[in-house]
PyMOL Python script that loads the backbone (N, CA, C, O; Angstrom):
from pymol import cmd

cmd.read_pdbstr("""\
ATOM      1  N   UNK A   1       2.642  41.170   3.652  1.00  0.00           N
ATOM      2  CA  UNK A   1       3.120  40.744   2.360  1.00  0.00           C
ATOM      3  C   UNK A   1       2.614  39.328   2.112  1.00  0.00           C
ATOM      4  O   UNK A   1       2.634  38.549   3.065  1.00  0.00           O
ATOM      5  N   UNK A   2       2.141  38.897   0.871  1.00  0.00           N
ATOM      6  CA  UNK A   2       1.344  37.791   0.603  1.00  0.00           C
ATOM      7  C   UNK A   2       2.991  36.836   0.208  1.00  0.00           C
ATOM      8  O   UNK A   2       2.573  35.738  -0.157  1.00  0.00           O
ATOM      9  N   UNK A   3       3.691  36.818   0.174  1.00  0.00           N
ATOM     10  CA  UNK A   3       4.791  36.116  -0.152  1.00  0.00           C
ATOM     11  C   UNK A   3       5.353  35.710   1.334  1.00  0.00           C
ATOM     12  O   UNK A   3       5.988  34.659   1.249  1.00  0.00           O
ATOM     13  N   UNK A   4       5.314  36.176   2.541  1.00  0.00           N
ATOM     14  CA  UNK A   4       5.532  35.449   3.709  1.00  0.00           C
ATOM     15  C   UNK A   4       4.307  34.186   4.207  1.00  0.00           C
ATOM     16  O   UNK A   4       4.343  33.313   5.074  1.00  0.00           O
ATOM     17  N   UNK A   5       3.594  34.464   3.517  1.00  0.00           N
ATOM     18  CA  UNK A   5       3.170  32.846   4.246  1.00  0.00           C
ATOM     19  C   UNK A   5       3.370  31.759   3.425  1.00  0.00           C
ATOM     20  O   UNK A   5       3.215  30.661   3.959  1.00  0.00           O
ATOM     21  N   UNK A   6       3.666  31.787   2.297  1.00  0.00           N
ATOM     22  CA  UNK A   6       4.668  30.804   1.387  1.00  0.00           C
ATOM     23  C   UNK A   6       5.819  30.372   2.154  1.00  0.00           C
ATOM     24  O   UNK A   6       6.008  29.209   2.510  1.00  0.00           O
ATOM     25  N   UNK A   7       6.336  31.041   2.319  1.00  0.00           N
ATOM     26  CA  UNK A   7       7.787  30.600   3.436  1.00  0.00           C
ATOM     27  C   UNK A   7       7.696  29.916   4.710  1.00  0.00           C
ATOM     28  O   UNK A   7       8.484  29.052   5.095  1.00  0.00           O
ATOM     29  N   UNK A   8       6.065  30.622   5.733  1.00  0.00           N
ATOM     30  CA  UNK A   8       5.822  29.854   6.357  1.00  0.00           C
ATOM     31  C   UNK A   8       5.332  28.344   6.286  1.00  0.00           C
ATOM     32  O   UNK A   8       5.679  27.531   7.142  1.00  0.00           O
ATOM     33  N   UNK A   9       4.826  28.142   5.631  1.00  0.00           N
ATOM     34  CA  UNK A   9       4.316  27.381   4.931  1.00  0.00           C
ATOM     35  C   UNK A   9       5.524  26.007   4.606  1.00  0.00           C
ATOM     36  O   UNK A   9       5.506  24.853   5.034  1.00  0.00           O
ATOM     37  N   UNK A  10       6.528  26.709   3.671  1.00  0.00           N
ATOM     38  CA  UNK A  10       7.663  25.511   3.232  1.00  0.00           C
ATOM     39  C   UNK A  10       8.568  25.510   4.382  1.00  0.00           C
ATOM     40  O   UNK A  10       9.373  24.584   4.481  1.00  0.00           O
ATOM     41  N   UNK A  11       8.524  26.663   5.477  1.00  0.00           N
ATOM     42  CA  UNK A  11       9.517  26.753   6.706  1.00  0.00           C
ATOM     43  C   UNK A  11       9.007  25.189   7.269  1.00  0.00           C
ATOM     44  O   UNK A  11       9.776  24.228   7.235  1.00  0.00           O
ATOM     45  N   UNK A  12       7.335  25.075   7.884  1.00  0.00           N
ATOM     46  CA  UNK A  12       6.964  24.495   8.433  1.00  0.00           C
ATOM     47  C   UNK A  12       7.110  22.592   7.932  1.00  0.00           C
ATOM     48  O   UNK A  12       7.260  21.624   8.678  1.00  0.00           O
ATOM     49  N   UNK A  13       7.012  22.631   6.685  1.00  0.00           N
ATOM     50  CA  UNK A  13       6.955  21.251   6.191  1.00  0.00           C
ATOM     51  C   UNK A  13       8.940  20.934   5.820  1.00  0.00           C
ATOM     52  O   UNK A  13       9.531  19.918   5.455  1.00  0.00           O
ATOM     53  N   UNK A  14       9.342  22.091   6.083  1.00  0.00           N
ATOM     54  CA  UNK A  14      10.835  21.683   6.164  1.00  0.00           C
ATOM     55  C   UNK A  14      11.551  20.985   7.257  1.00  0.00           C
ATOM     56  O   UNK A  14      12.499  20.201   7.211  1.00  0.00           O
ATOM     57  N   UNK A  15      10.723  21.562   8.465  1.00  0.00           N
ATOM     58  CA  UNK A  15      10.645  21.366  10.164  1.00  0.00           C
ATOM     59  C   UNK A  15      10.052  19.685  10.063  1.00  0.00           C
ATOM     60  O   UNK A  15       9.955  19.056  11.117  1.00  0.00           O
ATOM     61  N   UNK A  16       9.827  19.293   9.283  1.00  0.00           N
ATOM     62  CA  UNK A  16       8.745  17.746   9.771  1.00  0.00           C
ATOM     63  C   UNK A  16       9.413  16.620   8.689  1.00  0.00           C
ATOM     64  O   UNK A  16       9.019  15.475   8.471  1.00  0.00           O
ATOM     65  N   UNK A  17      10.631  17.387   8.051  1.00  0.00           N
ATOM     66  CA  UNK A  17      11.397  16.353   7.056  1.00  0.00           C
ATOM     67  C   UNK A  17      12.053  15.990   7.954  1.00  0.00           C
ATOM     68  O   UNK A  17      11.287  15.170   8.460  1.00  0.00           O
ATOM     69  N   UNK A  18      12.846  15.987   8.496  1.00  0.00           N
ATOM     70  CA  UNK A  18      13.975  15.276   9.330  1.00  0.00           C
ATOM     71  C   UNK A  18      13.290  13.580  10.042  1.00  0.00           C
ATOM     72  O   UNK A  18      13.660  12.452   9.718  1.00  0.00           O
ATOM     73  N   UNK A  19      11.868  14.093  11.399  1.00  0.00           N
ATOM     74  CA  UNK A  19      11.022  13.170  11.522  1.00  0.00           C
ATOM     75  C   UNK A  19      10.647  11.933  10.603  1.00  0.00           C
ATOM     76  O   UNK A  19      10.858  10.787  10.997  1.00  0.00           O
ATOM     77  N   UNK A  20       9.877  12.300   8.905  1.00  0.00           N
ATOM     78  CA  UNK A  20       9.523  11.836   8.150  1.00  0.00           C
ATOM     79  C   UNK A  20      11.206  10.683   7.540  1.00  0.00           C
ATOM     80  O   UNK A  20      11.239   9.585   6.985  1.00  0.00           O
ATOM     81  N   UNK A  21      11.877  11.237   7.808  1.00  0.00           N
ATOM     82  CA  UNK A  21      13.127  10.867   7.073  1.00  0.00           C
ATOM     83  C   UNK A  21      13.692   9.928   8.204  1.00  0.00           C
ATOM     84  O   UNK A  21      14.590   9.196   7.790  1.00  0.00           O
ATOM     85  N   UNK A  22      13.385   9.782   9.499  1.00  0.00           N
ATOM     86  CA  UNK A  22      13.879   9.056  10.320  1.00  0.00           C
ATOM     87  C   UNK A  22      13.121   8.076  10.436  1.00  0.00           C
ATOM     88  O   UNK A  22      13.575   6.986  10.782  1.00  0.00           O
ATOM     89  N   UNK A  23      11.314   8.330  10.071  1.00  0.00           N
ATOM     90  CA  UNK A  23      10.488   6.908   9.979  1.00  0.00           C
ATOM     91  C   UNK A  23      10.837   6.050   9.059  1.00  0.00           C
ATOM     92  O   UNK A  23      10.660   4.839   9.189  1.00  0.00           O
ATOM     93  N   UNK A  24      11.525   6.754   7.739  1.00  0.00           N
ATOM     94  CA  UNK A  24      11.398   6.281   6.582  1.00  0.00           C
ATOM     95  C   UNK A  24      13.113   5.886   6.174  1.00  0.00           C
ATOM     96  O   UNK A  24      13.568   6.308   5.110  1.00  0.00           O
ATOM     97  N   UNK A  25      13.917   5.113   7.049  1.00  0.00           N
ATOM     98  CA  UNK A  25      15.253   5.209   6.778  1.00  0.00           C
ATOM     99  C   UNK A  25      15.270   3.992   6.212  1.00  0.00           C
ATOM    100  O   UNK A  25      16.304   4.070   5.548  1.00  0.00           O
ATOM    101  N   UNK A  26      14.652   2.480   5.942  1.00  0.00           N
ATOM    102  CA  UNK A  26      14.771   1.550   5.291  1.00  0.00           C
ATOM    103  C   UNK A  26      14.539   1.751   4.093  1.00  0.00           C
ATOM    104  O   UNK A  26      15.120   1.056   3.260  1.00  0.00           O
ATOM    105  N   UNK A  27      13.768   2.600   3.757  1.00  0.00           N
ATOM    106  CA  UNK A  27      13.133   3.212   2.226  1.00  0.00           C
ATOM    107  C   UNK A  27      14.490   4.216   1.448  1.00  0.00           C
ATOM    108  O   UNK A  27      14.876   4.272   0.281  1.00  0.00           O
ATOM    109  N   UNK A  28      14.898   4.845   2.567  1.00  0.00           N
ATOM    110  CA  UNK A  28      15.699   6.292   1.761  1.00  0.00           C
ATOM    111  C   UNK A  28      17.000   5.435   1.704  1.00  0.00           C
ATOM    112  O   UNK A  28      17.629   5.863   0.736  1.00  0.00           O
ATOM    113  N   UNK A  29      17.766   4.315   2.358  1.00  0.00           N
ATOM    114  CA  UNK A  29      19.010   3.314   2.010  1.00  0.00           C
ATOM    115  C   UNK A  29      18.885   2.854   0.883  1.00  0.00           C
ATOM    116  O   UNK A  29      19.786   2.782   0.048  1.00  0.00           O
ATOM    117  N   UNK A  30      17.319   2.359   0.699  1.00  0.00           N
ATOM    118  CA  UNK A  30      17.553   1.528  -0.166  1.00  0.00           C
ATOM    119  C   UNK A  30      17.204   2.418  -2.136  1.00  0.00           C
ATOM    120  O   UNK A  30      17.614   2.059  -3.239  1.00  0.00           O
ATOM    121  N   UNK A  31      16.316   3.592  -1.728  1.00  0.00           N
ATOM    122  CA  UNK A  31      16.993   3.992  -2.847  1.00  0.00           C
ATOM    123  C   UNK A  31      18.487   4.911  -2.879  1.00  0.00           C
ATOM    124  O   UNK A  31      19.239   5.038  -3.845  1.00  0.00           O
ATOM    125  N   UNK A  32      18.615   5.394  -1.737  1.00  0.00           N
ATOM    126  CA  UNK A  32      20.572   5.983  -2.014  1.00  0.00           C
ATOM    127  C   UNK A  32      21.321   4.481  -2.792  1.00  0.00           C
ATOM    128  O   UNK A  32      21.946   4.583  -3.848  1.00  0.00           O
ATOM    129  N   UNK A  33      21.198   3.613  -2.330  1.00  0.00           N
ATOM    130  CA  UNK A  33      22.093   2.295  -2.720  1.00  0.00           C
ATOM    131  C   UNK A  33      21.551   1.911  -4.444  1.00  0.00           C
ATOM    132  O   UNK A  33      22.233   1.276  -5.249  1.00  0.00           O
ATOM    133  N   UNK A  34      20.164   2.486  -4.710  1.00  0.00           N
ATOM    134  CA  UNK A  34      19.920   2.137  -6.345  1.00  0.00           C
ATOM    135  C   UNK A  34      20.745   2.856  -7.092  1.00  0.00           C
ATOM    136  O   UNK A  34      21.587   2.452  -7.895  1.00  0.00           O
ATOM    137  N   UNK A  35      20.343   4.424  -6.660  1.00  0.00           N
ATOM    138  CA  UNK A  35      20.970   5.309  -7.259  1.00  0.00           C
ATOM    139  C   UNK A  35      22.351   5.486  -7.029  1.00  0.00           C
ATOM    140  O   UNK A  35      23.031   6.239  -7.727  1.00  0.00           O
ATOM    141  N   UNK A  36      22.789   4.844  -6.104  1.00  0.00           N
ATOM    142  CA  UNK A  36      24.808   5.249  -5.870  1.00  0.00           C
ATOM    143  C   UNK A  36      25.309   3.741  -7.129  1.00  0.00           C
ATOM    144  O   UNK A  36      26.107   3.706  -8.066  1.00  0.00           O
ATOM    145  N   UNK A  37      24.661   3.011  -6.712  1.00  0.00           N
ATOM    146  CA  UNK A  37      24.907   1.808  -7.851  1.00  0.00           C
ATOM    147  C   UNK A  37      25.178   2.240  -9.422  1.00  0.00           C
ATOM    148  O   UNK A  37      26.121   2.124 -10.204  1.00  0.00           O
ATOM    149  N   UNK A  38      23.837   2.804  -9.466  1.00  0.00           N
ATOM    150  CA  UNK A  38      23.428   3.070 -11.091  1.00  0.00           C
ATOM    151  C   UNK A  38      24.985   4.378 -11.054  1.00  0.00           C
ATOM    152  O   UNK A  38      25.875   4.101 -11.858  1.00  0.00           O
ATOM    153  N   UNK A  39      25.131   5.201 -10.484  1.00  0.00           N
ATOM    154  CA  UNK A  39      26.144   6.591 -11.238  1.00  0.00           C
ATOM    155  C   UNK A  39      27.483   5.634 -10.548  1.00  0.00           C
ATOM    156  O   UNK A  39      28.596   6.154 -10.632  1.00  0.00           O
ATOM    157  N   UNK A  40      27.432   4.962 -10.219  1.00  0.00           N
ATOM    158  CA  UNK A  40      29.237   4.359  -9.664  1.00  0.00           C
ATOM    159  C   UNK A  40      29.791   3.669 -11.373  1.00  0.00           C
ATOM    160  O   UNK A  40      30.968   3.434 -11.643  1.00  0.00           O
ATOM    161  N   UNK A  41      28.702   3.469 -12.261  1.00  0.00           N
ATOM    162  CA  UNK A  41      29.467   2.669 -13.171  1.00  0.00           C
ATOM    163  C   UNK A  41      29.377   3.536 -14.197  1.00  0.00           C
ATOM    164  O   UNK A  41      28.832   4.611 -13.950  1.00  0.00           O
ATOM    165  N   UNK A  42      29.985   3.233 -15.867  1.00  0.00           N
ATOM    166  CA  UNK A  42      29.779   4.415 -16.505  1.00  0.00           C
ATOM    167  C   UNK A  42      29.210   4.925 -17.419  1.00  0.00           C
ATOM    168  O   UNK A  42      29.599   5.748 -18.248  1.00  0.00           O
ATOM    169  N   UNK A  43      27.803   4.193 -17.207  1.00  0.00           N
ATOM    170  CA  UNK A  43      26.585   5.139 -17.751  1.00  0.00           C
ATOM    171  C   UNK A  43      26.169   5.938 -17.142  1.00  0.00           C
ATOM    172  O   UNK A  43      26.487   5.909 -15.953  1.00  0.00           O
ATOM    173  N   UNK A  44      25.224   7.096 -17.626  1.00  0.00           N
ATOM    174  CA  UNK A  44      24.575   8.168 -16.955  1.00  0.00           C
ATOM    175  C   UNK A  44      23.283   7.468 -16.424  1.00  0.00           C
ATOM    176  O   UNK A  44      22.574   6.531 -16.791  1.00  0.00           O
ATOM    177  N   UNK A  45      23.310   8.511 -15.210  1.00  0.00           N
ATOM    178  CA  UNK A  45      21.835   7.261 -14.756  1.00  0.00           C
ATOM    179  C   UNK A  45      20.637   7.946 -15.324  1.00  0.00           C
ATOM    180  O   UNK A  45      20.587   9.147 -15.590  1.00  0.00           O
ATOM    181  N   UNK A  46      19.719   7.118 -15.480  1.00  0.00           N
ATOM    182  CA  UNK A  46      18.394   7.212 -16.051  1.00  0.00           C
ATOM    183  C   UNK A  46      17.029   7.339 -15.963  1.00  0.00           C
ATOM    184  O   UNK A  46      16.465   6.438 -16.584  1.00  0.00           O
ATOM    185  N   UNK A  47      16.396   7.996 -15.511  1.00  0.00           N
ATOM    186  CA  UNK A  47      14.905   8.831 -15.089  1.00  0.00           C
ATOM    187  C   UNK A  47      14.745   7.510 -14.305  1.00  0.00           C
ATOM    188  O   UNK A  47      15.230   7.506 -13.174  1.00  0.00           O
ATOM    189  N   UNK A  48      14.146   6.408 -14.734  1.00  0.00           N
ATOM    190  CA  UNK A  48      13.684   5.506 -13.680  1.00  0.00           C
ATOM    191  C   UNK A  48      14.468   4.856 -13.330  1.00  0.00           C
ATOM    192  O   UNK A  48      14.181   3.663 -13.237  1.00  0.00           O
ATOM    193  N   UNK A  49      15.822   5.290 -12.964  1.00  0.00           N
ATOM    194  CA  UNK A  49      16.838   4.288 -11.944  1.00  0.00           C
ATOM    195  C   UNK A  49      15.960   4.670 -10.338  1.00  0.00           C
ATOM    196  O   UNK A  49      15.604   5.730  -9.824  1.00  0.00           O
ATOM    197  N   UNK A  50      15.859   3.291  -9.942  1.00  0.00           N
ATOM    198  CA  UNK A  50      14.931   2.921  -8.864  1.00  0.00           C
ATOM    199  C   UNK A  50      13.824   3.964  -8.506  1.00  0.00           C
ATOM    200  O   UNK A  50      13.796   4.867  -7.669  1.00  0.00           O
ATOM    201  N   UNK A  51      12.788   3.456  -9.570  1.00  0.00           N
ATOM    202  CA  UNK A  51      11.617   3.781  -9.774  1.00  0.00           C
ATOM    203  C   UNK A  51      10.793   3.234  -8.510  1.00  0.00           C
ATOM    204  O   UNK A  51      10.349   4.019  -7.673  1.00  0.00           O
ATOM    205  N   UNK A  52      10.660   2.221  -8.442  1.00  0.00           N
ATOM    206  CA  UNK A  52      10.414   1.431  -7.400  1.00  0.00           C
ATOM    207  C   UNK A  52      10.934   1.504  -6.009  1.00  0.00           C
ATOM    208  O   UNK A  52      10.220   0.871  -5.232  1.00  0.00           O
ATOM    209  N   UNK A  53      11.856   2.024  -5.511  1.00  0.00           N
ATOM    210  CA  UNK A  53      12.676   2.737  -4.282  1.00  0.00           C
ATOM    211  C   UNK A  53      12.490   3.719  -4.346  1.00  0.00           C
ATOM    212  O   UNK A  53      12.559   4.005  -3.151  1.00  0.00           O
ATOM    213  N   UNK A  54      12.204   4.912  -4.999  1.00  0.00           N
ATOM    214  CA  UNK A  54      11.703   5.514  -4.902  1.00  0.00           C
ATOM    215  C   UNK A  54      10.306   6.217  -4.464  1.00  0.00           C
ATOM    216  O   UNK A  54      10.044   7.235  -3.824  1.00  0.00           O
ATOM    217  N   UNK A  55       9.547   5.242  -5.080  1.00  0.00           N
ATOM    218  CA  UNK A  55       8.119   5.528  -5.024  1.00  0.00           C
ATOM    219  C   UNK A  55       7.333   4.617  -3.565  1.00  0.00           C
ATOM    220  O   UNK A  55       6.200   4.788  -3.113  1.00  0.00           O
ATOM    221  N   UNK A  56       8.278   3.764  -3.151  1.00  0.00           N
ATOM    222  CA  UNK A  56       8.058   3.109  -1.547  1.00  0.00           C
ATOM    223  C   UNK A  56       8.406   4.211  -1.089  1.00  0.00           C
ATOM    224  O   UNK A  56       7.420   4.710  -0.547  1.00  0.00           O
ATOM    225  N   UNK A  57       9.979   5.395  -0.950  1.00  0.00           N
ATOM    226  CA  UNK A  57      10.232   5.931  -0.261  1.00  0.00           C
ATOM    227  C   UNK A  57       9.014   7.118  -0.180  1.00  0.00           C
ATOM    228  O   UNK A  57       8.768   7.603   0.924  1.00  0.00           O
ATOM    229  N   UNK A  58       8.376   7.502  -1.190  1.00  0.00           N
ATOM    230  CA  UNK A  58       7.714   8.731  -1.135  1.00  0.00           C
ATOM    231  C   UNK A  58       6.173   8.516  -0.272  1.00  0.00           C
ATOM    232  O   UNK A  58       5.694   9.293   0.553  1.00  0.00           O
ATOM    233  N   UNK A  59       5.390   6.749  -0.927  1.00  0.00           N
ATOM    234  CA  UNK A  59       4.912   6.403   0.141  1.00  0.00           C
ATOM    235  C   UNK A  59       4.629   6.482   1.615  1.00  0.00           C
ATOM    236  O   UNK A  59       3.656   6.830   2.284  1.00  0.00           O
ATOM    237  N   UNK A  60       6.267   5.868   1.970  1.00  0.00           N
ATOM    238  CA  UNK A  60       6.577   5.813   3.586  1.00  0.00           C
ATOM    239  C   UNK A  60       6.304   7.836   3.785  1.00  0.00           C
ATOM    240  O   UNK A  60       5.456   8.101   4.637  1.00  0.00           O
ATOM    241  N   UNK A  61       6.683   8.562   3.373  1.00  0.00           N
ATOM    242  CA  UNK A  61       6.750  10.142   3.950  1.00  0.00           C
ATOM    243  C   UNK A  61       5.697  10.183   3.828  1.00  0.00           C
ATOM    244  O   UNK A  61       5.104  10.247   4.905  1.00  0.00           O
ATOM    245  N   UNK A  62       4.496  10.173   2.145  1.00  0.00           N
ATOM    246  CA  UNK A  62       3.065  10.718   2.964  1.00  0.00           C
ATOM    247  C   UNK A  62       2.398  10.161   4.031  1.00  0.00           C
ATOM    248  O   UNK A  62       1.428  10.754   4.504  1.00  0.00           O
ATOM    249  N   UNK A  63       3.005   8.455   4.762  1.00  0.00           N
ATOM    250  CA  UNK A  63       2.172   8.318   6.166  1.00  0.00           C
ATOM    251  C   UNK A  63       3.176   8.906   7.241  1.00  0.00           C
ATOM    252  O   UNK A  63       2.927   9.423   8.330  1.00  0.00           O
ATOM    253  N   UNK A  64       3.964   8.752   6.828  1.00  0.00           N
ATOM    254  CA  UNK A  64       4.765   9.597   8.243  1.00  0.00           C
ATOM    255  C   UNK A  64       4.091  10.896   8.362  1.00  0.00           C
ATOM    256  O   UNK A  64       3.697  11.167   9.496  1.00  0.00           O
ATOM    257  N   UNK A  65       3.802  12.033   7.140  1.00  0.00           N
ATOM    258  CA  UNK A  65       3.394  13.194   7.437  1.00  0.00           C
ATOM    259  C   UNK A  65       2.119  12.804   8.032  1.00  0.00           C
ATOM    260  O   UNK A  65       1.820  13.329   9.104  1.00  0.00           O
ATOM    261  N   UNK A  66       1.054  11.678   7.316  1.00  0.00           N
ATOM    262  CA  UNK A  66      -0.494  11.740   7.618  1.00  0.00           C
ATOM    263  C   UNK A  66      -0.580  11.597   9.515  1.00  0.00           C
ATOM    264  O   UNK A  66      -1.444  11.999  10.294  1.00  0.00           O
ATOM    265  N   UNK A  67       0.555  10.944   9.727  1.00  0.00           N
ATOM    266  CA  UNK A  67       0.418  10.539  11.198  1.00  0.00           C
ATOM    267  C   UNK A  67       0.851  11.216  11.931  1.00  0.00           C
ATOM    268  O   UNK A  67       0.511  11.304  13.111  1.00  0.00           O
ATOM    269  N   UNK A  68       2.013  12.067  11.171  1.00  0.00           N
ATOM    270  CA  UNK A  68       2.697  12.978  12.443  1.00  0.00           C
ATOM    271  C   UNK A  68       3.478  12.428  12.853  1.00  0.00           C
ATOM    272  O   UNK A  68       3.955  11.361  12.468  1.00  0.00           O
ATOM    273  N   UNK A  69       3.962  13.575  14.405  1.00  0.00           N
ATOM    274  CA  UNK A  69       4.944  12.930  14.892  1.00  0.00           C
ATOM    275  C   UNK A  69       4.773  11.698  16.385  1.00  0.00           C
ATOM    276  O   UNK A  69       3.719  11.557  17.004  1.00  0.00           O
ATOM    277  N   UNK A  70       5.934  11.022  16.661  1.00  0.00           N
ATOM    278  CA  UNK A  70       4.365   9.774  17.243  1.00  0.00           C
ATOM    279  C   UNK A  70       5.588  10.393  19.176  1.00  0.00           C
ATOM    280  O   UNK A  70       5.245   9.976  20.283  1.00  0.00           O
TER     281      UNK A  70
END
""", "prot")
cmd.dss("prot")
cmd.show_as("cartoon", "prot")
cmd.util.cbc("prot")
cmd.orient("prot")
């Protein structure tokens, strides 16, 4: 079935988030803390609430993935 190696596929890069997420824990604090900021008060939060924490955090994962696990 051509629909099981899709799964393998997202199985496998699901397996290498945890790693990626443990290189990258100064990055993923500091946007949880933009975004818990921005919805704690009472506006709705807004497409680029921490645009910038964000886009370090996504950074830090494509070298964690490029490098692997060390």
């Amino acid at each position: 079935m051509s629909g099981s190696g899709v799964w393998l596929r997202a199985r496998a890069r699901l397996r290498r988030f945890p790693a990626a997420l443990a290189a990258c824990g100064d990055q993923a604090a500091a946007y949880g803390r933009c975004v818990a900021a921005a919805a704690a008060g009472p506006a709705e939060l807004r497409r680029d609430t921490g645009l910038e924490e964000f886009q370090a955090l996504r950074a830090c994962f494509a070298r964690a993935v490029r490098l692997g696990p060390s």
